[in-house]
C-alpha positions as CSV (number, residue, x, y, z in Angstrom):
1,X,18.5,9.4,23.0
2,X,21.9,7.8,22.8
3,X,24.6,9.0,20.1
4,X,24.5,5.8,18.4
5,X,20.6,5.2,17.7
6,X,20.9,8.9,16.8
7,X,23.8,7.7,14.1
8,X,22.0,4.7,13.1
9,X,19.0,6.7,12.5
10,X,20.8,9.2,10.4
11,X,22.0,6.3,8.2
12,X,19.2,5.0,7.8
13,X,17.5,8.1,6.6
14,X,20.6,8.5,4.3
15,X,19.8,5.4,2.5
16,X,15.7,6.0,2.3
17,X,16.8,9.1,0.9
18,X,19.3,7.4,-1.6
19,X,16.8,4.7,-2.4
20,X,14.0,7.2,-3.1
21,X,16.5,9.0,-5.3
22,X,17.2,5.9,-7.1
23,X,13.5,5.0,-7.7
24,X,13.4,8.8,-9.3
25,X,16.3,8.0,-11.7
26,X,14.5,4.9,-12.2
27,X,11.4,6.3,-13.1
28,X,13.0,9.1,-15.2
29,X,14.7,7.0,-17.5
30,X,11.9,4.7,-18.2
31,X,9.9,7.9,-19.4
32,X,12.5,9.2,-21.3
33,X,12.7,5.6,-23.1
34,X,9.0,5.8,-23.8
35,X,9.3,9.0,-25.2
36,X,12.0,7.7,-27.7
37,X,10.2,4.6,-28.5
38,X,7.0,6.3,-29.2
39,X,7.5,9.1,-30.6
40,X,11.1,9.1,-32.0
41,X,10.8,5.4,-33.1
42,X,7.2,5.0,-33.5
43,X,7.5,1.6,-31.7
44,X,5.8,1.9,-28.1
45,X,6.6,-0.3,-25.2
46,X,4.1,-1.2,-22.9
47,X,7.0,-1.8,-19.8
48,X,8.2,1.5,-19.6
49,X,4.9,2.7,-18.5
50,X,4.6,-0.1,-16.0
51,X,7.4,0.4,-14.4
52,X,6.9,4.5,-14.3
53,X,3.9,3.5,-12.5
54,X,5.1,1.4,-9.8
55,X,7.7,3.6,-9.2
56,X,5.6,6.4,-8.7
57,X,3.5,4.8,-6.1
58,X,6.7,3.2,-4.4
59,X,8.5,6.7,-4.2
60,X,5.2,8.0,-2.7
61,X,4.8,5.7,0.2
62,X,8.1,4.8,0.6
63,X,8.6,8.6,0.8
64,X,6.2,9.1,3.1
65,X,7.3,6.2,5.7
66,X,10.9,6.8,5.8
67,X,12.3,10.1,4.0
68,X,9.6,12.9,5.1
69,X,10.1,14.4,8.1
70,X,7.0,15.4,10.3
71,X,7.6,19.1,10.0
72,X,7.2,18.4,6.2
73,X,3.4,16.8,6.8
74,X,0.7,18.7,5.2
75,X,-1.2,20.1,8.6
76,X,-4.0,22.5,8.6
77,X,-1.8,25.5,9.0
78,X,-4.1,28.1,10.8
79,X,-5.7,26.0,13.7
80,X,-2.3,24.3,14.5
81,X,0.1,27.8,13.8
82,X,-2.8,29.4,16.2
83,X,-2.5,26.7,19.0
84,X,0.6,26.8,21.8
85,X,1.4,24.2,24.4
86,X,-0.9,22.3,25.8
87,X,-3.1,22.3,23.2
88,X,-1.4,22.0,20.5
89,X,0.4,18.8,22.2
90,X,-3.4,18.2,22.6
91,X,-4.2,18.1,18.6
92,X,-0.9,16.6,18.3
93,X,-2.2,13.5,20.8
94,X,-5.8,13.3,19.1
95,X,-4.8,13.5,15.5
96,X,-2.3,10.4,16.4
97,X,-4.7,8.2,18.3
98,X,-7.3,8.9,15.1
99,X,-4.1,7.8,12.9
100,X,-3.3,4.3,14.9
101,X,-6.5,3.6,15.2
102,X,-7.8,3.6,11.8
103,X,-4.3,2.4,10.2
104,X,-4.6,-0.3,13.1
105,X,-8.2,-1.6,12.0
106,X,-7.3,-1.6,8.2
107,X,-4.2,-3.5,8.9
108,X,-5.6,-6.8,8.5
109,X,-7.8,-5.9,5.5
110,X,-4.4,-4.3,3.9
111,X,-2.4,-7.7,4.7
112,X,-5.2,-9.9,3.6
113,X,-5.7,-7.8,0.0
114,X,-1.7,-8.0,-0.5
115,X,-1.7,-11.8,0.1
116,X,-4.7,-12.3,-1.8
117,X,-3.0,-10.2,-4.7
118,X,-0.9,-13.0,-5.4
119,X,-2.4,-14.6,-8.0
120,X,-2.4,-11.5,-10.4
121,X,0.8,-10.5,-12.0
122,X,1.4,-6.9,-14.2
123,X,0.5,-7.2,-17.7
124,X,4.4,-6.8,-19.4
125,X,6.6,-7.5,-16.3
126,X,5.2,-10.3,-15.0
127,X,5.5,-8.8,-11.3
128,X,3.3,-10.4,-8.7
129,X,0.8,-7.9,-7.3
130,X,1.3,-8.8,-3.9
131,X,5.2,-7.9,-4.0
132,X,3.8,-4.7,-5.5
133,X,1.2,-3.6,-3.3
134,X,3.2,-4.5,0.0
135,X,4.6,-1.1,0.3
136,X,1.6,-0.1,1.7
137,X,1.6,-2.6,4.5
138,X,5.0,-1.2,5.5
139,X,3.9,2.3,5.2
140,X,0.6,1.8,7.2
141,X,2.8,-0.1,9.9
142,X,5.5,3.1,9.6
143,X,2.4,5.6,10.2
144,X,1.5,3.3,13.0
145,X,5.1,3.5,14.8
146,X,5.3,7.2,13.7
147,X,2.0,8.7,15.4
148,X,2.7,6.5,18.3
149,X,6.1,8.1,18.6
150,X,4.2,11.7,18.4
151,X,1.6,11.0,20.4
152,X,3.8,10.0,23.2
153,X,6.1,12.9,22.7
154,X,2.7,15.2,23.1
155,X,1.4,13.4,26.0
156,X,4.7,13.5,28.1
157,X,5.2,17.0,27.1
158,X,7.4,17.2,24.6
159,X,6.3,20.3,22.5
160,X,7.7,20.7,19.2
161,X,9.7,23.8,18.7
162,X,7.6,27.1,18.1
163,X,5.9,26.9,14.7
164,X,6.8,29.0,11.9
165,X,4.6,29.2,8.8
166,X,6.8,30.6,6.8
167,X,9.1,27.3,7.0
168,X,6.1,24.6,7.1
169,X,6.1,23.2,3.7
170,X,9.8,24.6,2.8
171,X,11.5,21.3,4.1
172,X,13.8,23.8,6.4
């Protein structure tokens, strides 16, 4: 891969990783403000739990489709640890098509539920549902785009280096 898509992917990945931290500080400090309010001031707001909530499932997918790397995916440890080569590029391959194809044959019921969401706004914020709810579109197109990428890696050969389970879940 050329330098530059490598540096441009870095980037890019800098800034997921900033934004994610953002939506963390975000989160944080609205729970900390509905702690105070509640129980400090005994005056709750009903925002501050809102907005913990959407940031919650935003930092989750958003997470998932651009910060987490595929050595950090939850896998089935034993079967895949016990596997070399061929067949592990093998599980690699068939867990990917299963991926593509199901994300592919939600993908219109997922863009047809977010556009219908439109007409329903959050209770204190007034956000429209649909603006909320389209982070899953992007993350089932990023899960599309990234299974692709590792499928084709396994099916051209490309074996991922030797698995360690002592670094699987460690984000080494």
């Amino acid at each position: 891969m050329p330098t530059s898509l490598v540096r441009i992917g870095t980037w890019l990945h800098a800034r997921a990783e900033n934004l994610l931290a953002l939506m963390l500080g975000i989160m944080f400090t609205v729970f900390i403000l509905q702690i105070v309010f509640r129980y400090l001031l005994n005056f709750p707001i009903g925002w501050t739990h809102e907005v913990s909530v959407i940031m919650w499932i935003w930092m989750v997918l958003f997470g998932s489709a651009f910060v987490v790397r595929d050595s950090e995916e939850i896998r089935f440890d034993i079967l895949y640890g016990a596997a070399r080569g061929r067949l592990r590029r093998a599980m690699v391959a068939t867990t990917g098509l299963i991926f593509v194809a199901l994300f592919s044959i939600s993908l219109p019921a997922v863009v047809d539920y977010i556009t219908f969401m439109k007409v329903e706004k959050t209770a204190y914020l007034d956000i429209r549902f649909d603006y909320l709810y389209s982070i899953y579109g992007i993350f089932a197109l990023a899960m599309i785009v990234r299974q692709l990428w590792l499928t084709g890696r396994a099916v051209w050969g490309k074996d991922e280096e030797s698995f360690d389970p002592t670094r699987s879940g460690s984000g080494v």
